[in-house]
ZAMARGU-4260 file (C-alpha; in steps of 0.2 Angstrom, whole numbers, plus 5000, padded with zeros to 4 digits):
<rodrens>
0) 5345/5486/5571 | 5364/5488/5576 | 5367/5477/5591 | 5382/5481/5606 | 5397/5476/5595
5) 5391/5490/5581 | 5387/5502/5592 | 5404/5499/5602 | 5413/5502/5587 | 5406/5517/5581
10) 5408/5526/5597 | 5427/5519/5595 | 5430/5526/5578 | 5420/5543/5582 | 5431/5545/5595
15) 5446/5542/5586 | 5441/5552/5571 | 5439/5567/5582 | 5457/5563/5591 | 5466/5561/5573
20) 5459/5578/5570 | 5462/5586/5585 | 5443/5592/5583 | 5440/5585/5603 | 5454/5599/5609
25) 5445/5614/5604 | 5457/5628/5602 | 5474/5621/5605 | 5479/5619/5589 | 5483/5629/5572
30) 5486/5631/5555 | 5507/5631/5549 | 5511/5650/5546 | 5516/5659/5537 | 5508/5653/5521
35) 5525/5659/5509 | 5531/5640/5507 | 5550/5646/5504 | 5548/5659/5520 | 5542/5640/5531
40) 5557/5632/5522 | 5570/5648/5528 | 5563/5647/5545 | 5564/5627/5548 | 5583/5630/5544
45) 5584/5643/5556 | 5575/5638/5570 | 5577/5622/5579 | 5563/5606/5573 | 5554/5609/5590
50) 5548/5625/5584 | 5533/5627/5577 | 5525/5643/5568 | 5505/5642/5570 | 5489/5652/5570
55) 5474/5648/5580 | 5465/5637/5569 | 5444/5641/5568 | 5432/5625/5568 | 5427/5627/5549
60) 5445/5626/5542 | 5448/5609/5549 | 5451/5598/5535 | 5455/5615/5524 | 5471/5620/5532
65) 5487/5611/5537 | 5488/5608/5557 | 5502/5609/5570 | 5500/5596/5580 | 5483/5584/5573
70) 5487/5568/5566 | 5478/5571/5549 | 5472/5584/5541 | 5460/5579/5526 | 5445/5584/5538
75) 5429/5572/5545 | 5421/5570/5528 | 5436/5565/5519 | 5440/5552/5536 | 5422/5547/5534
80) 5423/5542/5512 | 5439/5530/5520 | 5426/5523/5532 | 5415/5520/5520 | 5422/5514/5507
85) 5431/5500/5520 | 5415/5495/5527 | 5407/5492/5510 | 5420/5483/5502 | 5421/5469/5517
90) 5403/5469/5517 | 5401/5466/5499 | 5418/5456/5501 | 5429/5463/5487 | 5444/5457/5488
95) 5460/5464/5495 | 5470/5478/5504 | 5470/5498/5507 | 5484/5506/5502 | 5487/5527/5505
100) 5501/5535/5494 | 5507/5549/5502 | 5504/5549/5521 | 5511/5564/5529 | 5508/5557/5548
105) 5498/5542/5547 | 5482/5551/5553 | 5470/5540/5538 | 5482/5524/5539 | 5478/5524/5557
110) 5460/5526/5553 | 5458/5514/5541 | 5467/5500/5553 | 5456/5505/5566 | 5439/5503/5554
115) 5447/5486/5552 | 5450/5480/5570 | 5433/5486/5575 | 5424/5476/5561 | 5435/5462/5566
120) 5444/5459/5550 | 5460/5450/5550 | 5463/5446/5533 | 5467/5462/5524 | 5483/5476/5527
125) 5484/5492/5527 | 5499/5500/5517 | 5506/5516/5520 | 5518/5521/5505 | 5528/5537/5508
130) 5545/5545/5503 | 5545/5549/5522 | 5557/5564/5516 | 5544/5577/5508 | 5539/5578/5489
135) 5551/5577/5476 | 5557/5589/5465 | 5547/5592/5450 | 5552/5585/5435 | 5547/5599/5421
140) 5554/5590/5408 | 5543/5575/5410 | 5530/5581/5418 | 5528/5599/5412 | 5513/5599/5424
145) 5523/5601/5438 | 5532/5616/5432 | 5534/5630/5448 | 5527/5616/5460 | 5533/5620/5477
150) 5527/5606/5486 | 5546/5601/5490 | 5549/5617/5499 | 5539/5613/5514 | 5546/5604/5528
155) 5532/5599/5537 | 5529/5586/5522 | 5544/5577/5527 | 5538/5566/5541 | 5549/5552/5542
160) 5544/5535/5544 | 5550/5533/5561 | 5539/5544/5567 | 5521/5537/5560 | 5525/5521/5566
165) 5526/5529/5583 | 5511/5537/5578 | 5505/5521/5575 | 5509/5513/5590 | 5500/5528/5600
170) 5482/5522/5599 | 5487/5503/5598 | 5489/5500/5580 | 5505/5495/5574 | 5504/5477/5570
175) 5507/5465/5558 | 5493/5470/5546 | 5501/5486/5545 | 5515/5488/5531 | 5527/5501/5527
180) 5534/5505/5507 | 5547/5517/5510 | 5553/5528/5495 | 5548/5538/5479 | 5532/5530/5471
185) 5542/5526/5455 | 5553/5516/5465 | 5541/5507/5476 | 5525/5504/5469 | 5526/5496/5453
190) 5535/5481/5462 | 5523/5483/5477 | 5521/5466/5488 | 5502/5466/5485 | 5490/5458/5472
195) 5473/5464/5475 | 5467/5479/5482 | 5449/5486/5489 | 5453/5504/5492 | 5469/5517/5485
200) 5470/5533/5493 | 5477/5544/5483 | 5486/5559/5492 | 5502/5565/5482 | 5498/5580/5479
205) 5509/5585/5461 | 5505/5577/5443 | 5519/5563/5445 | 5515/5557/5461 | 5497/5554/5456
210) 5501/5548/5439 | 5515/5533/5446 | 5504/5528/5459 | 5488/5526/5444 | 5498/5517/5434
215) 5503/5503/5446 | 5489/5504/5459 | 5473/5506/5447 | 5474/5490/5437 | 5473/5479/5455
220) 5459/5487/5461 | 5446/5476/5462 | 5431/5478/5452 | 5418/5484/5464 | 5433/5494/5474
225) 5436/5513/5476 | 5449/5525/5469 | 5451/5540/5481 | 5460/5554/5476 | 5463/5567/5491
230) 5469/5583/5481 | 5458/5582/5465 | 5451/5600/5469 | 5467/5608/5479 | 5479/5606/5465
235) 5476/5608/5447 | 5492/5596/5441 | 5483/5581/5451 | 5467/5584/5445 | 5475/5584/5426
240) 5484/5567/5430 | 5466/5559/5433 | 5459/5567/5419 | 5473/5560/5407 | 5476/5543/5416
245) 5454/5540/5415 | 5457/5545/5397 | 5471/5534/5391 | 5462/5518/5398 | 5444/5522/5395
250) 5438/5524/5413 | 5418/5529/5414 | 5415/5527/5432 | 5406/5544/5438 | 5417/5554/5449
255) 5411/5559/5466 | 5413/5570/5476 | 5420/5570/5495 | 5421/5588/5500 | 5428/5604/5493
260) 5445/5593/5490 | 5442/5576/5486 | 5435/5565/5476 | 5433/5546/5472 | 5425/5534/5462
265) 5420/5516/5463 | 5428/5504/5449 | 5417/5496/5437 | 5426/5485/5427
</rodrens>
């Protein structure tokens, strides 16, 4: 039966899931508009940063559509599988950090910190890996999946890192187990400052980004940890980078779903 502490905490990250998401301020924020990535891009260089072009956004596309003003938008269930996954790994203990590649403004980052303060654990990080300058461009030679990507068009993906870590510091969290990899994943992550890891969150979008951050995040994953992967069913090129990546190495592990978006699995061996 939970006792005080439990309860205490799950009321705390309730409440902060719904604040991450916006979901408590019913009706005061929206979608980005128009959809036309290259018409956001033409009007970012025309109107000043402050501006913003939204639509009201309905309860059922939260998590489904890209917000003004929330601090994440991968939606309660996908919120929840971070949660989740947390709270089993320090249960079961597996050993090591949570790591997100591609963090737009720090809305799971903050969420997983939080899951960590209210279970009272002190000896993992959280690492929050980002360009902090948008998606790159793709690289059609290399990776011929990426081919017509657009993902680099948009400005709102550009949230620098200045402004997560005030993000950050909003609800409290900014603190020595959080820490910052600033750059393109094929710069950072295969000389990333971590051994172990209990949890990669996967959320770059285009074929590259999910394939660097596989290639050096996946083999510290601890055996009994997860592998999430937020855009497996929004973008074809991600979803081909798992398929190949779990091909080359062998990986059994059944796939899972999260919602209509993403998936994860738990690593076996």
């Amino acid at each position: 039966m939970p006792n005080d502490s439990d309860r205490a905490a799950d009321l705390y990250l309730e409440l902060l899931k719904g604040t991450l998401l916006g979901t408590i301020y019913p009706n005061m924020d929206g979608f980005y508009w128009p959809h036309s990535y290259p018409m956001r891009w033409l009007l970012r260089k025309i109107f000043p940063s402050d501006v913003v072009f939204f639509r009201r956004m309905p309860s059922e596309l939260r998590g489904h559509a890209w917000p003004a003003y929330a601090y994440s938008m991968v939606g309660p269930k996908r919120l929840d599988n971070i949660r989740f996954c947390l709270e089993d790994v320090i249960k079961k203990n597996v050993q090591g950090d949570f790591v997100e590649t591609g963090v737009w403004r720090g809305g799971a980052c903050i969420f997983a910190r939080a899951v960590l303060k209210a279970r009272g654990v002190t000896d993992r990080n959280v690492w929050v890996a980002d360009s902090f300058e948008g998606l790159p461009k793709p690289d059609a030679e290399k990776y011929p999946e990426d081919k017509g990507d657009k993902h680099h068009f948009i400005p709102e993906l550009a949230v620098s890192l200045e402004q997560v870590q005030a993000n950050f510091r909003i609800f409290g969290l900014l603190d020595n187990q959080v820490k910052f990899m600033k750059g393109w994943f094929k710069d950072t992550l295969p000389t990333a400052p971590f051994e172990k890891l209990a949890v990669a969150r996967l959320d770059g979008d285009i074929y590259e980004s999910t394939m660097d951050a596989l290639k050096s995040l996946y083999p510290k994953v601890s055996v009994g940890g997860y592998l999430i992967v937020d855009d497996y069913e929004a973008v074809p090129a991600c979803k081909q980078a798992i398929h190949d990546y779990r091909n080359q190495h062998g990986i059994k592990d059944p796939i899972k779903a999260i919602d209509s978006s993403g998936i994860f699995w738990q690593k076996s061996v």
